[in-house]
N, CA, C and O atoms as CSV, one atom per row, in Angstrom:
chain,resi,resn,atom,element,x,y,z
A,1,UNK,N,N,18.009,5.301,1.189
A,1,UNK,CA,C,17.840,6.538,0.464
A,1,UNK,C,C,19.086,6.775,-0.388
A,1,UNK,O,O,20.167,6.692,0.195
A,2,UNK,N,N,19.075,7.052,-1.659
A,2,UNK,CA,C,20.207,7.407,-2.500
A,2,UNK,C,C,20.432,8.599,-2.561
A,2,UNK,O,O,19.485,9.373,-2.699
A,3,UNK,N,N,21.732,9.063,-2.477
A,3,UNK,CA,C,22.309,10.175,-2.752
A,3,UNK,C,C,22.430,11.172,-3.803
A,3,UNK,O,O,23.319,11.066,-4.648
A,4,UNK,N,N,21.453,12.303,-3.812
A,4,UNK,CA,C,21.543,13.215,-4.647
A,4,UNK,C,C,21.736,14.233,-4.784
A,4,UNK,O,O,21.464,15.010,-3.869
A,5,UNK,N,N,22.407,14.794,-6.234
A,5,UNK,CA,C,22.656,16.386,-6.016
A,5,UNK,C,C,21.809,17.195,-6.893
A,5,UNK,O,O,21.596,16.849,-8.055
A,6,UNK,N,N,21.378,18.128,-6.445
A,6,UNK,CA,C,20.734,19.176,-7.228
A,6,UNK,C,C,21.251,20.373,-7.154
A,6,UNK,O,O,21.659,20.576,-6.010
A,7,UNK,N,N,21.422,21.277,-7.872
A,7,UNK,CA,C,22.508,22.127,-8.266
A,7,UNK,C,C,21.277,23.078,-8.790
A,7,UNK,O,O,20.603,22.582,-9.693
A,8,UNK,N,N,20.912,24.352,-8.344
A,8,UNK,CA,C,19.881,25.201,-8.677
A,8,UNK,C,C,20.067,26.757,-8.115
A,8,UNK,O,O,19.979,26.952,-6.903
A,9,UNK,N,N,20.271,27.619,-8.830
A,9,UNK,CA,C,20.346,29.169,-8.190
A,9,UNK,C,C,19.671,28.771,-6.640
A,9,UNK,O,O,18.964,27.799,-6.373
A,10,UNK,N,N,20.092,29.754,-5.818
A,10,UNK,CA,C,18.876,29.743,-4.511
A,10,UNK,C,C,18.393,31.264,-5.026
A,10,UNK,O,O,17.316,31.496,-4.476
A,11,UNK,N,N,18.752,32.266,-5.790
A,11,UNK,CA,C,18.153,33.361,-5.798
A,11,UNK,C,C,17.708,33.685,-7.687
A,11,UNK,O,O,18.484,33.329,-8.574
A,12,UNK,N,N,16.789,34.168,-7.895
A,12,UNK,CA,C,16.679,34.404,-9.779
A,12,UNK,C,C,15.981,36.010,-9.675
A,12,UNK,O,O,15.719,36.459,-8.559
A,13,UNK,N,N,15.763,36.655,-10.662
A,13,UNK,CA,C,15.310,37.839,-11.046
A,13,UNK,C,C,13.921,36.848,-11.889
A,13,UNK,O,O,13.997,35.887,-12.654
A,14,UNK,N,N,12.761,37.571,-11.356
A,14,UNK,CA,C,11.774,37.277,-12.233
A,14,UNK,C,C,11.490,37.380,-13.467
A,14,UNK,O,O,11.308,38.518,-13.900
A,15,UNK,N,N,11.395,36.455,-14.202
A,15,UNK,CA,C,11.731,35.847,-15.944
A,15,UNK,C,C,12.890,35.269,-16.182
A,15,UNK,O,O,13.152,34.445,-17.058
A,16,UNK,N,N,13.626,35.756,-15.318
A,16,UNK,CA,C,15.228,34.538,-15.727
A,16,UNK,C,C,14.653,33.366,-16.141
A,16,UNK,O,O,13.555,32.928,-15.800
A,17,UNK,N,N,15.656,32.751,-17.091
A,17,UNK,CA,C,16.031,31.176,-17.391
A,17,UNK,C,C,16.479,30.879,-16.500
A,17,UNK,O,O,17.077,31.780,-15.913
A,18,UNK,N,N,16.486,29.417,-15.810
A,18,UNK,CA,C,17.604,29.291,-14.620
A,18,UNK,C,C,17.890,27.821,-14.648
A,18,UNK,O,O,16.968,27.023,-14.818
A,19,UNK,N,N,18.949,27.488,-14.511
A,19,UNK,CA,C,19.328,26.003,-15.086
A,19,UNK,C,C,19.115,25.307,-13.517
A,19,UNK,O,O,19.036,25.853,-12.416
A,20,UNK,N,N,19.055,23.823,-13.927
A,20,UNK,CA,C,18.745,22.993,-13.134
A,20,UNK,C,C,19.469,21.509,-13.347
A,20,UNK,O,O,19.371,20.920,-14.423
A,21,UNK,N,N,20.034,21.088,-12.478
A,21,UNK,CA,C,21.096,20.486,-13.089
A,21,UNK,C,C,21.160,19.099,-11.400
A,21,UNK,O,O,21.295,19.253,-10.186
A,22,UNK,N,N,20.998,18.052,-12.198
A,22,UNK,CA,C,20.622,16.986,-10.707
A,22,UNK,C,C,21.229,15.735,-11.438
A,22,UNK,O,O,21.162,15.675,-12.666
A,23,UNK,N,N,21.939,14.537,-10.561
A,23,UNK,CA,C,22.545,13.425,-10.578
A,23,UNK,C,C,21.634,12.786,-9.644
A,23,UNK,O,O,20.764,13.429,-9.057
A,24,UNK,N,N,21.820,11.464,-9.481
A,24,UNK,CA,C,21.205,10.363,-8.618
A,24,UNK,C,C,22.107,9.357,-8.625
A,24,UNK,O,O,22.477,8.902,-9.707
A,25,UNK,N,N,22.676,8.775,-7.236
A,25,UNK,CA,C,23.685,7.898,-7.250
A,25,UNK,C,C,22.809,6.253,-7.295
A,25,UNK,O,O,22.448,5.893,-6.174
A,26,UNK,N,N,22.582,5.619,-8.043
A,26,UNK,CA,C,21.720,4.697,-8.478
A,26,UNK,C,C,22.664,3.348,-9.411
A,26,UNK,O,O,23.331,3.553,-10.425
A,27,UNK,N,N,22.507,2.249,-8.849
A,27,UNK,CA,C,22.976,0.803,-9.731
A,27,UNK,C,C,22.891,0.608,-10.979
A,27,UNK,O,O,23.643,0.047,-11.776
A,28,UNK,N,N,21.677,1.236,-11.111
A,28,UNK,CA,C,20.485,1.194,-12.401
A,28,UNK,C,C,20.836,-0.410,-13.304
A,28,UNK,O,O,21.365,-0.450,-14.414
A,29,UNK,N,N,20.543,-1.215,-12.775
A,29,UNK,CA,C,20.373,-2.568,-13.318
A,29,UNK,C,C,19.919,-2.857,-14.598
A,29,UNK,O,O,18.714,-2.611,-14.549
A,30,UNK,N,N,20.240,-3.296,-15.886
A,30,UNK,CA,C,19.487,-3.340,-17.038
A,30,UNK,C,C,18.426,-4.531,-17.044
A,30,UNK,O,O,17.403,-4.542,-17.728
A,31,UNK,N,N,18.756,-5.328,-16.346
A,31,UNK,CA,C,17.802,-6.654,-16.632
A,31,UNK,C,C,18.238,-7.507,-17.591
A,31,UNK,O,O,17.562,-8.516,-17.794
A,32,UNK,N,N,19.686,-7.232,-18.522
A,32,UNK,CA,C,20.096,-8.125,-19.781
A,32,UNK,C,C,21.366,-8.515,-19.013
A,32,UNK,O,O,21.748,-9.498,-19.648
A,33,UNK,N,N,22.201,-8.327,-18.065
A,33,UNK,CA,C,23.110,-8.813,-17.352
A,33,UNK,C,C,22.734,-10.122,-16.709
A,33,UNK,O,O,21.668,-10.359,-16.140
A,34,UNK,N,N,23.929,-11.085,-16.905
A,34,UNK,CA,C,23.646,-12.835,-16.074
A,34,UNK,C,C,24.725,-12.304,-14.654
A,34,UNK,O,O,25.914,-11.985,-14.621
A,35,UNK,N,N,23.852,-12.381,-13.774
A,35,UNK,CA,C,24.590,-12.684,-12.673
A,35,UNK,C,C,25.516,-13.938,-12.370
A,35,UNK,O,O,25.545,-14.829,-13.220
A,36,UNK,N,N,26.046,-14.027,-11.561
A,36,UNK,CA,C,27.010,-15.299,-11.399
A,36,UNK,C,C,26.743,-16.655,-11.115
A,36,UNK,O,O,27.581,-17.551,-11.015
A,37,UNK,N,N,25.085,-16.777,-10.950
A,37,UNK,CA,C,24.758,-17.832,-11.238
A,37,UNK,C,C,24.197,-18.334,-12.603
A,37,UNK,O,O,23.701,-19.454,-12.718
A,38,UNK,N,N,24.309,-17.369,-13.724
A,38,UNK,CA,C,23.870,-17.624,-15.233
A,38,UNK,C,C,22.736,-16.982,-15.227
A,38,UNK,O,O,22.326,-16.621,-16.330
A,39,UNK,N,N,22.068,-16.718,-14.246
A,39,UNK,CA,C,21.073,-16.086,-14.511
A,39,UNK,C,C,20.525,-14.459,-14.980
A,39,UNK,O,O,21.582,-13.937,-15.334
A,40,UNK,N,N,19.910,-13.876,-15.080
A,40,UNK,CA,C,19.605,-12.543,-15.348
A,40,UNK,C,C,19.175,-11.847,-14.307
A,40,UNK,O,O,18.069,-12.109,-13.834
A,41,UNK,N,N,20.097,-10.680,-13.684
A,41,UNK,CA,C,19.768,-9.811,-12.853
A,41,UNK,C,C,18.333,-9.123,-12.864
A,41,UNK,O,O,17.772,-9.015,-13.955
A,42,UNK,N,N,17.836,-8.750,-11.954
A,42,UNK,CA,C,16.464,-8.481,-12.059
A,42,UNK,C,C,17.165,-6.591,-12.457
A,42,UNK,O,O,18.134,-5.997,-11.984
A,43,UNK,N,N,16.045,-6.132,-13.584
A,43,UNK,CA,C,15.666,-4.765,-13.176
A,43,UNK,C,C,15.869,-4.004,-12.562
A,43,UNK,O,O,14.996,-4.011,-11.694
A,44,UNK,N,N,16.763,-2.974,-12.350
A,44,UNK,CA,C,16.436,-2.011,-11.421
A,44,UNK,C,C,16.785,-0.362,-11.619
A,44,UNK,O,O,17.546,0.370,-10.987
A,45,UNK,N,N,15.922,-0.108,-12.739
A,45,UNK,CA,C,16.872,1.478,-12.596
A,45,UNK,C,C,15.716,2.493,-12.336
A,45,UNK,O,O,14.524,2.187,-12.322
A,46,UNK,N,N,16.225,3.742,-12.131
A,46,UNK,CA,C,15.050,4.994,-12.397
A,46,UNK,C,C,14.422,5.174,-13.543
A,46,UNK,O,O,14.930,5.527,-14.608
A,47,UNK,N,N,13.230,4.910,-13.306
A,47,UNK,CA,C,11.978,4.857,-14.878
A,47,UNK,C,C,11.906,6.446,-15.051
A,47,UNK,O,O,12.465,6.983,-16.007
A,48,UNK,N,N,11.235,7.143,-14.143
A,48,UNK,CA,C,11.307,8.444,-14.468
A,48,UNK,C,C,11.737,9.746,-13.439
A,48,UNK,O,O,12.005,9.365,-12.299
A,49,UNK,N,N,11.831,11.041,-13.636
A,49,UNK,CA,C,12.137,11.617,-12.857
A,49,UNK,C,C,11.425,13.061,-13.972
A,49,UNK,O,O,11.380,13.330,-15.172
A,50,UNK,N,N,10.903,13.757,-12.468
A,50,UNK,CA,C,10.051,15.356,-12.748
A,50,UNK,C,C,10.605,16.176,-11.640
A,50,UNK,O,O,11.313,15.865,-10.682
A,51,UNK,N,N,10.074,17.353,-12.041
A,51,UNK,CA,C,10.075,18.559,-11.567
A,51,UNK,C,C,8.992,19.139,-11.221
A,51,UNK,O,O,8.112,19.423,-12.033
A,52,UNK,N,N,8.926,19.382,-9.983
A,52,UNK,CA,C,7.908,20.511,-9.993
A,52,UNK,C,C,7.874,21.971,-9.239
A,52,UNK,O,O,8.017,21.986,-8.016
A,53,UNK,N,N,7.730,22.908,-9.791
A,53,UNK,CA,C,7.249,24.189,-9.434
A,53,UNK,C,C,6.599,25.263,-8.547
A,53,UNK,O,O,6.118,26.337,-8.907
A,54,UNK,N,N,6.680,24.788,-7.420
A,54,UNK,CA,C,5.405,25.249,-6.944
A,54,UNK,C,C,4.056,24.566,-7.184
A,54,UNK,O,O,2.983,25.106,-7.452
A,55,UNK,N,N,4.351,23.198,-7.025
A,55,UNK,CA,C,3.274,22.624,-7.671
A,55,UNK,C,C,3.033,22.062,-9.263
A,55,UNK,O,O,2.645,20.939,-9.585
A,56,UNK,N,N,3.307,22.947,-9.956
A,56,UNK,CA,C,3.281,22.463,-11.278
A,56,UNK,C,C,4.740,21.948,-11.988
A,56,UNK,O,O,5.883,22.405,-12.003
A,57,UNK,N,N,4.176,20.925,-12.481
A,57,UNK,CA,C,4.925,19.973,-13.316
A,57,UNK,C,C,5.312,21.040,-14.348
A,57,UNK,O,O,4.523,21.618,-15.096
A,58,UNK,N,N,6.902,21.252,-14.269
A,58,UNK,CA,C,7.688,21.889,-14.789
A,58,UNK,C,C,8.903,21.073,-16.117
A,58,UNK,O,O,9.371,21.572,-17.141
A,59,UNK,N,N,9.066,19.849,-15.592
A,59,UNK,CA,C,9.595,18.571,-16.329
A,59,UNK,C,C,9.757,17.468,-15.674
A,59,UNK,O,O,9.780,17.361,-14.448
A,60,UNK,N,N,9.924,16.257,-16.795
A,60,UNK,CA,C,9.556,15.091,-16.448
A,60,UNK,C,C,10.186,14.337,-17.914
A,60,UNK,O,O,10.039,14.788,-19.050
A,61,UNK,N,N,10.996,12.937,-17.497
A,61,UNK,CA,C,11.834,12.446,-18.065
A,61,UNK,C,C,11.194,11.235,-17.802
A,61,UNK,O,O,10.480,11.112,-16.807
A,62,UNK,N,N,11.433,10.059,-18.831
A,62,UNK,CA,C,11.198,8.398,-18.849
A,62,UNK,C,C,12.118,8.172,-19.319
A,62,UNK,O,O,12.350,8.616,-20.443
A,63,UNK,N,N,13.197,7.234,-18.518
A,63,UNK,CA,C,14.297,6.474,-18.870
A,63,UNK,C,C,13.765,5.244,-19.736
A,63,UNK,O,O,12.650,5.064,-20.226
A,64,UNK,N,N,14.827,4.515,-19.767
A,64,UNK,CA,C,14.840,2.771,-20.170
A,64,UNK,C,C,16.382,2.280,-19.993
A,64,UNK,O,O,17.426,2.910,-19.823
A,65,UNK,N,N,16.058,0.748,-20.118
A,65,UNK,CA,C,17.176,-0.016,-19.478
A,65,UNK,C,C,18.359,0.496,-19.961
A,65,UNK,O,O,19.366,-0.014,-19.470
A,66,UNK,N,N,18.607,1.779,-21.184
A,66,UNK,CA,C,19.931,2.186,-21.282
A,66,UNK,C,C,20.436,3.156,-20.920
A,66,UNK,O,O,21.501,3.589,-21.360
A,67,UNK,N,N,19.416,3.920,-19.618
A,67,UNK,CA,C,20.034,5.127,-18.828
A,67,UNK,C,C,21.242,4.323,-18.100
A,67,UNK,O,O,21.307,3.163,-17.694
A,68,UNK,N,N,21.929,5.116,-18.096
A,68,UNK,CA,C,23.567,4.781,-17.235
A,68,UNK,C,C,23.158,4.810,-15.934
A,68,UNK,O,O,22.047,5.154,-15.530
A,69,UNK,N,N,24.406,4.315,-15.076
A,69,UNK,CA,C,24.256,4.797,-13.662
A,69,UNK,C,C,24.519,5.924,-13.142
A,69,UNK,O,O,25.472,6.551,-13.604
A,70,UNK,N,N,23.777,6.461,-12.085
A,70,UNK,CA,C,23.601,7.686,-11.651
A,70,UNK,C,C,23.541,8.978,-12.501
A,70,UNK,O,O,24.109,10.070,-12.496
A,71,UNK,N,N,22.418,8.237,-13.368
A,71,UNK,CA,C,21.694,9.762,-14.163
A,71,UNK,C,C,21.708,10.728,-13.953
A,71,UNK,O,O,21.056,11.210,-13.027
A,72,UNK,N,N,22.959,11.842,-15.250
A,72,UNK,CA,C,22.365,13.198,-14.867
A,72,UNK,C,C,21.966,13.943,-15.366
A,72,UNK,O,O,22.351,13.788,-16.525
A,73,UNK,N,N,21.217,14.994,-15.297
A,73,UNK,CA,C,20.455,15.534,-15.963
A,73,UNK,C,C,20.374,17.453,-15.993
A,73,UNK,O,O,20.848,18.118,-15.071
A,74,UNK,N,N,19.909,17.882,-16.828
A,74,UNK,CA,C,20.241,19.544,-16.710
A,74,UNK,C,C,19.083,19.615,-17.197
A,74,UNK,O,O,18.657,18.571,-17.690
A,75,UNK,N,N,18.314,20.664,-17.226
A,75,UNK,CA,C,17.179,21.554,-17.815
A,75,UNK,C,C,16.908,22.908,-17.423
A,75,UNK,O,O,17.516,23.448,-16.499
A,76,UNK,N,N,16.230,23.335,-17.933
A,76,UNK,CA,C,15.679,24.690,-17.519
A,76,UNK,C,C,14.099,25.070,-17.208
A,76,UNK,O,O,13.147,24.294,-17.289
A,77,UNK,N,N,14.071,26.279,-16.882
A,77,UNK,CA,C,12.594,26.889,-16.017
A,77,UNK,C,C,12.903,28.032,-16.308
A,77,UNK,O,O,14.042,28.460,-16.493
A,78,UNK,N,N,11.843,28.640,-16.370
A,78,UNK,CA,C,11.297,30.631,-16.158
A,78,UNK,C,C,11.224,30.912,-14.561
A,78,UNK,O,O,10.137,30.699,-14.025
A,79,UNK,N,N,12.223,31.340,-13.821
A,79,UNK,CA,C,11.685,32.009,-11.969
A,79,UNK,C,C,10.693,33.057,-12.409
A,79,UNK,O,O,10.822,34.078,-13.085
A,80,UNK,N,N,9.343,32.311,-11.631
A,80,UNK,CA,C,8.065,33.505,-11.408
A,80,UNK,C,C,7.785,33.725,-10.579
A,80,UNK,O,O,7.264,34.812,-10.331
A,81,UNK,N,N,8.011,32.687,-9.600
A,81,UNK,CA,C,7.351,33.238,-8.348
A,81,UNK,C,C,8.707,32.646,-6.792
A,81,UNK,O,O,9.176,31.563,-7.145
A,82,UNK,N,N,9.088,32.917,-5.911
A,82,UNK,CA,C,9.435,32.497,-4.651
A,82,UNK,C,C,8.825,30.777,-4.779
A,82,UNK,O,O,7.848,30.376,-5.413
A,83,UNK,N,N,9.629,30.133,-4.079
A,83,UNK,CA,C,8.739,29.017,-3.354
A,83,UNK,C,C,9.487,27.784,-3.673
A,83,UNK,O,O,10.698,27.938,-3.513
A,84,UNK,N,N,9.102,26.487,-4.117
A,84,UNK,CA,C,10.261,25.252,-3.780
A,84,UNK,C,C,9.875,24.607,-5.501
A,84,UNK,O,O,8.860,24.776,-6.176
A,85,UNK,N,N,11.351,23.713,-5.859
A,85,UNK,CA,C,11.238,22.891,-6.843
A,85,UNK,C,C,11.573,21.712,-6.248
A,85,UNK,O,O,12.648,21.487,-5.691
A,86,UNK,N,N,10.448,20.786,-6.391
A,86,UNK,CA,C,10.463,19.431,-6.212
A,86,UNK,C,C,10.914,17.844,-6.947
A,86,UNK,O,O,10.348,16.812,-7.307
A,87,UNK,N,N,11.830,18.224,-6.911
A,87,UNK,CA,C,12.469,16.992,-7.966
A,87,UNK,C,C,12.173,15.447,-6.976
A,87,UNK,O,O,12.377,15.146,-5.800
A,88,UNK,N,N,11.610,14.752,-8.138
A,88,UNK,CA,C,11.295,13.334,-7.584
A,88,UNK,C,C,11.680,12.542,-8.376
A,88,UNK,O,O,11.280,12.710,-9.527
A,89,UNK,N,N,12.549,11.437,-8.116
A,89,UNK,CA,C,12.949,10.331,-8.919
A,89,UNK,C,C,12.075,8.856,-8.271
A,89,UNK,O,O,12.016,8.365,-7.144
A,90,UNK,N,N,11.396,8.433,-9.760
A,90,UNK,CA,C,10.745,6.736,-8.788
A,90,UNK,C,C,11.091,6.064,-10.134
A,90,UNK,O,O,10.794,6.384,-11.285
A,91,UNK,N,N,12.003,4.759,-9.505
A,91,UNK,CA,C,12.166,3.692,-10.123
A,91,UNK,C,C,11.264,2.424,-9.635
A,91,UNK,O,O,10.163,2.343,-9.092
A,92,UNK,N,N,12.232,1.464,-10.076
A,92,UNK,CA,C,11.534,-0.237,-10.060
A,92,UNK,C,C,11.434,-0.507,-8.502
A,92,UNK,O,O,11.961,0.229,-7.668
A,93,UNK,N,N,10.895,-1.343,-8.279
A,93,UNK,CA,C,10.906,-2.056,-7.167
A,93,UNK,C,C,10.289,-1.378,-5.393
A,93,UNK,O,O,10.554,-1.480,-4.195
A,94,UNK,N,N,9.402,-0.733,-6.275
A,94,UNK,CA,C,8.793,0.443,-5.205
A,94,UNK,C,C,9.971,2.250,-4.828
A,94,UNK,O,O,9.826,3.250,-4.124
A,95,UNK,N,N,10.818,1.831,-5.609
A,95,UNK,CA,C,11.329,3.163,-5.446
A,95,UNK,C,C,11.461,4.484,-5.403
A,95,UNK,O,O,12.295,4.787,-6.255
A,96,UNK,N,N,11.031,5.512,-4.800
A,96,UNK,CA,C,10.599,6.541,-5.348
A,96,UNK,C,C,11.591,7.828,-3.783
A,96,UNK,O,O,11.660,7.768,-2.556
A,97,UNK,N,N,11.993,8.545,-4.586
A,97,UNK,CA,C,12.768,9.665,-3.749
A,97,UNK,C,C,12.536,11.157,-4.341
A,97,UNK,O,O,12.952,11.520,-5.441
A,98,UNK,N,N,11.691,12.088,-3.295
A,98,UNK,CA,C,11.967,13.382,-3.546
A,98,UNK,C,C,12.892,14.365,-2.960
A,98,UNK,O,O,13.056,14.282,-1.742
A,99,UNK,N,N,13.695,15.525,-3.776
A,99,UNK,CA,C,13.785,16.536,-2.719
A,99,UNK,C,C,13.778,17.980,-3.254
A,99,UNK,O,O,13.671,18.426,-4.396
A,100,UNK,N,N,13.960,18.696,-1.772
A,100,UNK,CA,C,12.668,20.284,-1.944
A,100,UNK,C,C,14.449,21.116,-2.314
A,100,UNK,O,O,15.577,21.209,-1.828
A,101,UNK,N,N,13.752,21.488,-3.326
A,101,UNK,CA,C,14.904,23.334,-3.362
A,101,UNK,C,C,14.241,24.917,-3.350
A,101,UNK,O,O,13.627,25.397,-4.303
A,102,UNK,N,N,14.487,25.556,-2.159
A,102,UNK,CA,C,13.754,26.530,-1.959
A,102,UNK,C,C,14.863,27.809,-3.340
A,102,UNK,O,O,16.054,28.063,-3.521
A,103,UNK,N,N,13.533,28.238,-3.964
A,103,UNK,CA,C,14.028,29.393,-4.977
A,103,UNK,C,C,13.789,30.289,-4.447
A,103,UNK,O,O,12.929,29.953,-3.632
A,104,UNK,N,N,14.111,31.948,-4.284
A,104,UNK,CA,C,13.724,33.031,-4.050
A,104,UNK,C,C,13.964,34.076,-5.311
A,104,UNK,O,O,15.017,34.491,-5.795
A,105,UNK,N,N,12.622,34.337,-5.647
A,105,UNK,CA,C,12.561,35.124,-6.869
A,105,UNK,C,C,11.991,36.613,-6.779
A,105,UNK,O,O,10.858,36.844,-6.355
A,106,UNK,N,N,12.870,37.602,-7.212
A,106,UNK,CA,C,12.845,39.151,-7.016
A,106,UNK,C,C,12.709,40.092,-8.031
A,106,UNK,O,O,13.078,40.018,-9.203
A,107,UNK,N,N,12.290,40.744,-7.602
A,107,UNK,CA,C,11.370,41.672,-9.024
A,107,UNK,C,C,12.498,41.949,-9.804
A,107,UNK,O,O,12.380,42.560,-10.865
């Protein structure tokens, strides 16, 4: 499991903007590197990474072989309701990692 941070109010006023702000500690392999036997390292970075809302897909990103290592990323959301944002990162090689941030949103 790779190490991540997500950085998110735990509390918003309903309609706030509220920033969202997450890293992933990741190799992220390009696939154009020769390893030390001449050959070309296989692939390996985070293809994409979303958000979700309470369910709804709030954002969602597609890398390529020139995301850096340990991608980070900021965006924003409207707090409407209480409840969790689900950030999921899935890369190559069967990779895929979520995790929950509980929001609490007040009139």
């Amino acid at each position: 499991m790779a190490r991540t941070l997500v950085n998110v109010p735990t509390t918003a006023k309903r309609g706030e903007v509220i920033e969202i702000r997450t890293t992933i500690a990741h190799p992220m392999e390009t696939g154009f590197r020769p390893g030390d036997d001449g050959k070309l390292v296989p692939r390996d970075i985070i293809r994409r990474v979303s958000c979700r809302y309470n369910g709804e897909l709030v954002f969602s990103a597609e890398m390529f072989s020139a995301v850096a290592a340990n991608p980070y990323l900021a965006f924003h959301t409207v707090a409407t309701n209480s409840g969790i944002l689900a950030l999921t990162w899935e890369g190559d090689n069967g990779f895929s990692q979520t995790e929950n941030v509980n929001l609490t949103v007040t009139p």
